[in-house]
C-alpha positions in Angstrom: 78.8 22.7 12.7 75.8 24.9 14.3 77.4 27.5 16.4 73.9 29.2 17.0 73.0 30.2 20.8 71.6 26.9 22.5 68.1 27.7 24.9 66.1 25.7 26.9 63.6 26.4 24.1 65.4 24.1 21.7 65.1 21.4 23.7 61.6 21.4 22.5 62.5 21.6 18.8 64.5 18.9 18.5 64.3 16.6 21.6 61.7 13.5 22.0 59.6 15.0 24.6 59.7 12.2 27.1 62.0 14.5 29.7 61.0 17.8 31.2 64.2 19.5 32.1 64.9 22.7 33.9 64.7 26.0 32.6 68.5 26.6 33.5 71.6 24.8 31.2 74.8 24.1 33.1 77.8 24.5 30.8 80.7 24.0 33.2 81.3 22.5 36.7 84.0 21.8 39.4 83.9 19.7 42.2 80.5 20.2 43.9 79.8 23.2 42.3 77.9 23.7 38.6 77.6 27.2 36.0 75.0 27.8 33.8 75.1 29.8 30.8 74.7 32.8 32.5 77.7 32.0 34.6 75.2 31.6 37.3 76.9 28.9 40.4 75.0 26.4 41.9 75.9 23.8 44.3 75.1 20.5 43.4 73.6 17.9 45.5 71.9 15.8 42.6 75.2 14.7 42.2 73.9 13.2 38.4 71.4 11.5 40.3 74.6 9.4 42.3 76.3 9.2 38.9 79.2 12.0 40.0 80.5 10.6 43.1 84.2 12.3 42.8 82.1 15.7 41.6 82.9 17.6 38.6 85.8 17.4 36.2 87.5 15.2 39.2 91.8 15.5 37.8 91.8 12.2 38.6 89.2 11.1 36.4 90.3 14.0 33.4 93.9 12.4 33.8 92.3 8.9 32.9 90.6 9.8 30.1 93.0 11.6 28.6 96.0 9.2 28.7 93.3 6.0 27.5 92.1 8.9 24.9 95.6 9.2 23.2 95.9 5.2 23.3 93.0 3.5 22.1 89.1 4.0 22.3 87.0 0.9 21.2 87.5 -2.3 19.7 84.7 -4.2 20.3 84.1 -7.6 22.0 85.5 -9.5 19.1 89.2 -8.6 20.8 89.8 -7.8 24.8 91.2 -4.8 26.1 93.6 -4.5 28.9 91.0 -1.5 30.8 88.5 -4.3 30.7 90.7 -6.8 32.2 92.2 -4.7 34.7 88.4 -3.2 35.9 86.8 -6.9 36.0 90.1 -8.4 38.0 90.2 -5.1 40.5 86.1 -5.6 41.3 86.4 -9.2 42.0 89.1 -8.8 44.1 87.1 -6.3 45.9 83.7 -8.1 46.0 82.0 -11.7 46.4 82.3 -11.4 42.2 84.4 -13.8 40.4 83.0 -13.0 36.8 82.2 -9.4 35.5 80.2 -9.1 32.5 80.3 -4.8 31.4 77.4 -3.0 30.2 76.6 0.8 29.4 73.7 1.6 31.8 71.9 0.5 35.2 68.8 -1.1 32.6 71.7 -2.8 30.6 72.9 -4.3 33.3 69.6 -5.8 35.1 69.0 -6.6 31.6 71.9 -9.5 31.2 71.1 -10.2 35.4 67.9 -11.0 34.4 68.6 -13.4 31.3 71.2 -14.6 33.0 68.8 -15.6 36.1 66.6 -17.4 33.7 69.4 -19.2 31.3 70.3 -20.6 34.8 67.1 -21.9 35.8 66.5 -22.9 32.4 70.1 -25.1 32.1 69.7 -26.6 35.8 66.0 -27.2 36.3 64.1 -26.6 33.1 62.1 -24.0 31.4 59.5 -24.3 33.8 62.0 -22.8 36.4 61.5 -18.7 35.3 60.2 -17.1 37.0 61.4 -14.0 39.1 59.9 -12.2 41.8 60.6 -8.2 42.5 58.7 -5.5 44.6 56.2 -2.9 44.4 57.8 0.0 43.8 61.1 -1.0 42.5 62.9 0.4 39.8 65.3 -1.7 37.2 65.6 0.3 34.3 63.5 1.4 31.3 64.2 -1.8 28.6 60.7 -3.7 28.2 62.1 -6.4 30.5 63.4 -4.3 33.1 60.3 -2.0 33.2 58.5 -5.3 33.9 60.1 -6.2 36.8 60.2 -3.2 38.0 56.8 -2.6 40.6 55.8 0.8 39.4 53.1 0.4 36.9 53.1 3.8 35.7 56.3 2.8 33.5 54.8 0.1 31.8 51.4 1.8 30.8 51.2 1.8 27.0 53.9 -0.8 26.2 52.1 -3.7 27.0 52.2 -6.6 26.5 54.7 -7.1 29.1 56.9 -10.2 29.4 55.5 -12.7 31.6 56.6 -14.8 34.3 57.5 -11.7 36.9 55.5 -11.8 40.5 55.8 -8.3 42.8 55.7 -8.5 46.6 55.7 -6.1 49.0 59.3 -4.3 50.0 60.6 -5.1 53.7 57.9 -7.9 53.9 59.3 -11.7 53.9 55.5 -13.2 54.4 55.0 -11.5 51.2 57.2 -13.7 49.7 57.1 -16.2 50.8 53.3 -17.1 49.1 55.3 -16.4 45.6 58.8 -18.3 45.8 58.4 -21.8 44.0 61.1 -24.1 44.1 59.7 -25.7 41.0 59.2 -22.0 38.9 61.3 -19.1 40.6 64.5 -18.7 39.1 65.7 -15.5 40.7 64.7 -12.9 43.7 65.5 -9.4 42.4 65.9 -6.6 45.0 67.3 -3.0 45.5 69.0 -3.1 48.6 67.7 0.5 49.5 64.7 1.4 47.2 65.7 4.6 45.1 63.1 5.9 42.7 60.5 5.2 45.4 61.4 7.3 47.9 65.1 6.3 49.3 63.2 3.3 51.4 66.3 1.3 52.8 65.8 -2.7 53.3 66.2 -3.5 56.7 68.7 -6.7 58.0 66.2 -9.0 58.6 64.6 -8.9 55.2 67.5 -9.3 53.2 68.4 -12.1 55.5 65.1 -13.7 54.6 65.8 -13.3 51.1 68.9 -14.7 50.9 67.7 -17.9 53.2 64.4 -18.1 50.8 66.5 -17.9 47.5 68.5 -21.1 49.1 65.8 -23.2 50.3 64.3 -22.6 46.7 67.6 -22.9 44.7 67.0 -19.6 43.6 69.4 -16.6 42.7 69.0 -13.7 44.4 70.0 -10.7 42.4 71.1 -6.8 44.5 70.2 -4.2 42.1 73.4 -1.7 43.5 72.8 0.6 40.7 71.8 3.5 42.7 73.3 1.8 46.2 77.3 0.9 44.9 80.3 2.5 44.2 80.8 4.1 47.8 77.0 5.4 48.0 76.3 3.9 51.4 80.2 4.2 52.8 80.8 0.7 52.0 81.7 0.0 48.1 78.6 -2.2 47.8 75.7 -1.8 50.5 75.4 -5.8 50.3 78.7 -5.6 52.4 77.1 -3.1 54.9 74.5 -5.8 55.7 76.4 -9.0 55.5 73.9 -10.4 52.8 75.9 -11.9 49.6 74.1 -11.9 46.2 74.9 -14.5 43.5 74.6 -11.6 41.0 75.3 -7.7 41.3 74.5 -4.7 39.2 76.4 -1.6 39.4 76.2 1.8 37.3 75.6 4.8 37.7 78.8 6.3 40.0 81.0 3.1 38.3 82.2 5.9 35.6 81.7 9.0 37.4 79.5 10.3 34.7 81.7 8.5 32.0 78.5 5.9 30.7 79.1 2.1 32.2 77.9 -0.3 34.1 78.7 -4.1 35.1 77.1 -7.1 36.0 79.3 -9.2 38.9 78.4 -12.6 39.3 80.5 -15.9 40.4 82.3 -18.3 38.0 79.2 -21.2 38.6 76.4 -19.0 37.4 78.1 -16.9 34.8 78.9 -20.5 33.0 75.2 -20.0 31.8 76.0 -17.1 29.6 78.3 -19.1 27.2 79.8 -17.6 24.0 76.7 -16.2 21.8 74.0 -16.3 24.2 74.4 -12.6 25.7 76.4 -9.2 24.4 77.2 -5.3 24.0 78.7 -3.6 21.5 80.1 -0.8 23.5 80.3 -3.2 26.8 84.1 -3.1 28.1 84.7 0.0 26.1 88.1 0.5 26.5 87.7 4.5 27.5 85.0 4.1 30.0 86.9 1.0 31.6 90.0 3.4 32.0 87.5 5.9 33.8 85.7 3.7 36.5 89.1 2.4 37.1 90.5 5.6 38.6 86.7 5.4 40.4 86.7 2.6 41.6 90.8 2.6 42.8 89.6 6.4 44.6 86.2 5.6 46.0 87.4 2.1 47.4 90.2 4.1 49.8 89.2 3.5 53.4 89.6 7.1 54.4 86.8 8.2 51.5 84.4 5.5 52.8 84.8 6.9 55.9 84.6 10.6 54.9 81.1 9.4 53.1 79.8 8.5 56.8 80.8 11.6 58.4 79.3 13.9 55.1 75.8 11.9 55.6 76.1 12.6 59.5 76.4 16.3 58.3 74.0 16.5 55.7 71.4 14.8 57.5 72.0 16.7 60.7 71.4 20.0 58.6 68.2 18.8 56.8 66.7 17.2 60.0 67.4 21.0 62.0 65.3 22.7 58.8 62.7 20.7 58.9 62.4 21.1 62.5 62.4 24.8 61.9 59.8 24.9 59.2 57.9 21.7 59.7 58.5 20.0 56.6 60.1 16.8 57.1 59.0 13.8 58.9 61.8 11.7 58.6 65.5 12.1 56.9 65.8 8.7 55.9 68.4 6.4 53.6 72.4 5.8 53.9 75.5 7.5 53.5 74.8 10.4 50.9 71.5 8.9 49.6 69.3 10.2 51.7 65.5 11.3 51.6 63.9 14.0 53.4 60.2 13.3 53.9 57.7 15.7 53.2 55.3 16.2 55.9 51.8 15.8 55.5 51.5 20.0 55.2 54.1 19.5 52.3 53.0 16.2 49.9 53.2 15.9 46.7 55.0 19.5 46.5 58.4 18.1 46.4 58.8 19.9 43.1 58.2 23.4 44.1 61.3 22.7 46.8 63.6 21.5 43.8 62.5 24.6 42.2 62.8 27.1 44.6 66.0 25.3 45.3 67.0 26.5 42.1 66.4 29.7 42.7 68.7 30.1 45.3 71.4 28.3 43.7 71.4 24.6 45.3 70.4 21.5 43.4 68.5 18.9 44.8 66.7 15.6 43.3 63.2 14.5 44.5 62.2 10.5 44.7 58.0 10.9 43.8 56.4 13.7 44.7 56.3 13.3 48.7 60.8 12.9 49.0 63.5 15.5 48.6 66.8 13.2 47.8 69.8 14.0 48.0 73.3 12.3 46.3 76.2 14.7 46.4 79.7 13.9 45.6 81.1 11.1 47.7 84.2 14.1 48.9 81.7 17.3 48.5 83.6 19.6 51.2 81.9 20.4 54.5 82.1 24.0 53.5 80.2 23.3 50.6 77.6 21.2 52.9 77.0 23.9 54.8 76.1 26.9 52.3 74.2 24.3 50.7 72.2 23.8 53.6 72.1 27.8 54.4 71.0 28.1 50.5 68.1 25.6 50.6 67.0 27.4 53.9 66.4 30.2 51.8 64.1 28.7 49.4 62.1 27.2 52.2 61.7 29.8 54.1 60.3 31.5 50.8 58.4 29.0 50.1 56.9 28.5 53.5 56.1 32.5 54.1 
């Protein structure tokens, strides 16, 4: 076993080069707060990019894994487990969802939400009926298919040929989608219900309204992409119940496992009939360890009093970023819900949202970026006030450095 000192220099020994990661290595956290190597503390409002939404090494979480660890791990799909069944009968209780079909990532799960959409259109119409619409901008995953329907061409340069049959209209725009739909050729609408890679870019009512009225006048499925939006994100376990608008088919990862790799697809009993025995699978989907895991999520996150603590933390958060970028003229807008927000660079600041992460860094206080114009931000769902504010006084720091 190599016991040799590990360096960010490694990383570019051994490591396909298609990540650029920060010069520091964190080797220990707690709650909302992270170590490096040099025992250095920062606090941590990257949050996994909204993967750790009880924090770091949540007892709650440790305590699940470690009694599942000492039963059984995996044992694949050709038996069930009881984690599996307990997880899938919890979130249908808990959502529209009345089948659950598990996965390992966010792009796993669009994955079988996408060849689901078209085995549907494709039983009850034809093979004519395949079609699926998504928007500039979006982001689905990194699989071939996903990448495709996702609206950011940038990902899909040099892999081409991409699969056909995918249309992109314009986010928040109905008339835009209206000159796509076909009742005769779309099988599915595919949307994020607030835009994540893009720039934290929330849908508004009315167009998700629209959607779901455009996907029934064209016996179309219209599929929420709640990767980056579920598990509490918003202050409502799934932002489709913030605005009212029901999918027929839901995709949640990321915060699902708390870190712990899974991901689900929730659909209802009619349209998950087209995914019949053989047509669809994962090896490590319903992984008995990782089903323990989200459970204690999902049984935590879905209490009303931490949905309600998420609304208050954004109203905090927010609050503080809006006052610094008053301060220092940085931001035009704080923008997003719950605790995924985006601050928006001003026009001073684009397309230098880097230099903030970094000289965030520097004073010890993580935060993400969405391009290169929005700082994001996705704590812990339960990250302390206390921890809010030196956060806040910490990336003061850096902007005042970085604005001298």
């Amino acid at each position: 076993m190599h016991k040799e000192p590990v360096s960010r220099e490694l990383f570019d020994e051994v490591m396909v080069p298609n990540y650029s990661p920060g010069a520091i290595i964190p080797v220990r956290g707690e709650g909302s707060r992270i170590w490096d190597q040099d025992d250095r503390e920062f606090i941590d409002l990257q949050g996994g990019i909204a993967v750790n939404c009880l924090g770091h090494s949540h007892p709650g979480l440790v305590g699940a894994l470690q009694e599942q660890a000492e039963k059984i791990w995996h044992l694949s799909n050709v038996m069930t487990n009881e984690p599996a069944l307990r997880l899938a009968k919890t979130l249908c209780d808990l959502t529209f969802a009345e089948r659950v079909f598990f996965a390992n990532s966010g792009g796993e799960a669009n994955e079988a939400a996408f060849k689901l959409a078209r085995r549907y259109g494709w039983e009850h119409t034809g093979p004519e009926k395949h079609e699926i619409i998504s928007f500039k901008n979006a982001f689905h995953g990194r699989t071939l298919f996903t990448v495709s329907v996702g609206g950011q061409a940038k990902y899909l340069e040099g892999f081409e040929p991409a699969p056909g049959g995918i249309h992109h209209a314009d986010f928040n725009d109905l008339e835009s989608v209206k000159k796509l739909i076909s009742k005769a050729k779309t099988c599915a609408v595919v949307v994020e219900p607030i835009q994540g890679e893009s720039g934290i870019v929330p849908g508004t009512p009315e167009f998700l309204e629209g959607l779901r009225k455009l996907c029934d006048d064209n016996d179309a499925l219209l599929i929420f992409d709640e990767v980056q939006s579920g598990v509490g994100r918003t202050g409502h376990l799934y932002a489709y119940q913030m605005y009212g608008v029901v999918p027929d088919i839901l995709t949640s990862a990321k915060g699902l496992g708390g870190g712990f790799p899974v991901a689900a697809m929730l659909t209802t009993a009619k349209v998950a009939a087209s995914l019949g025995i053989g047509t669809h699978g994962s090896t490590y989907g319903g992984n008995a360890l990782a089903c323990a895991v989200a459970q204690k999520v999902i049984d935590t996150v879905s209490q009303p009093e931490i949905l309600k603590g998420v609304k208050a933390r954004s109203d905090h958060l927010r609050k503080g970023m809006m006052d610094i970028g008053k301060r220092y003229e940085i931001f035009s807008e704080v923008r997003g819900e719950g605790l995924l927000l985006g601050c928006v660079l001003t026009e001073k600041w684009k397309g230098k949202a880097k230099e903030f992460l970094n000289a965030g860094l520097d004073e010890g206080v993580m935060v993400l970026i969405a391009g290169a114009d929005v700082i994001r931000l996705a704590p812990s769902l339960i990250i302390p006030d206390t921890d809010i504010d030196e956060a806040l006084e910490r990336f003061e720091a850096a902007v005042k450095k970085l604005t001298a």
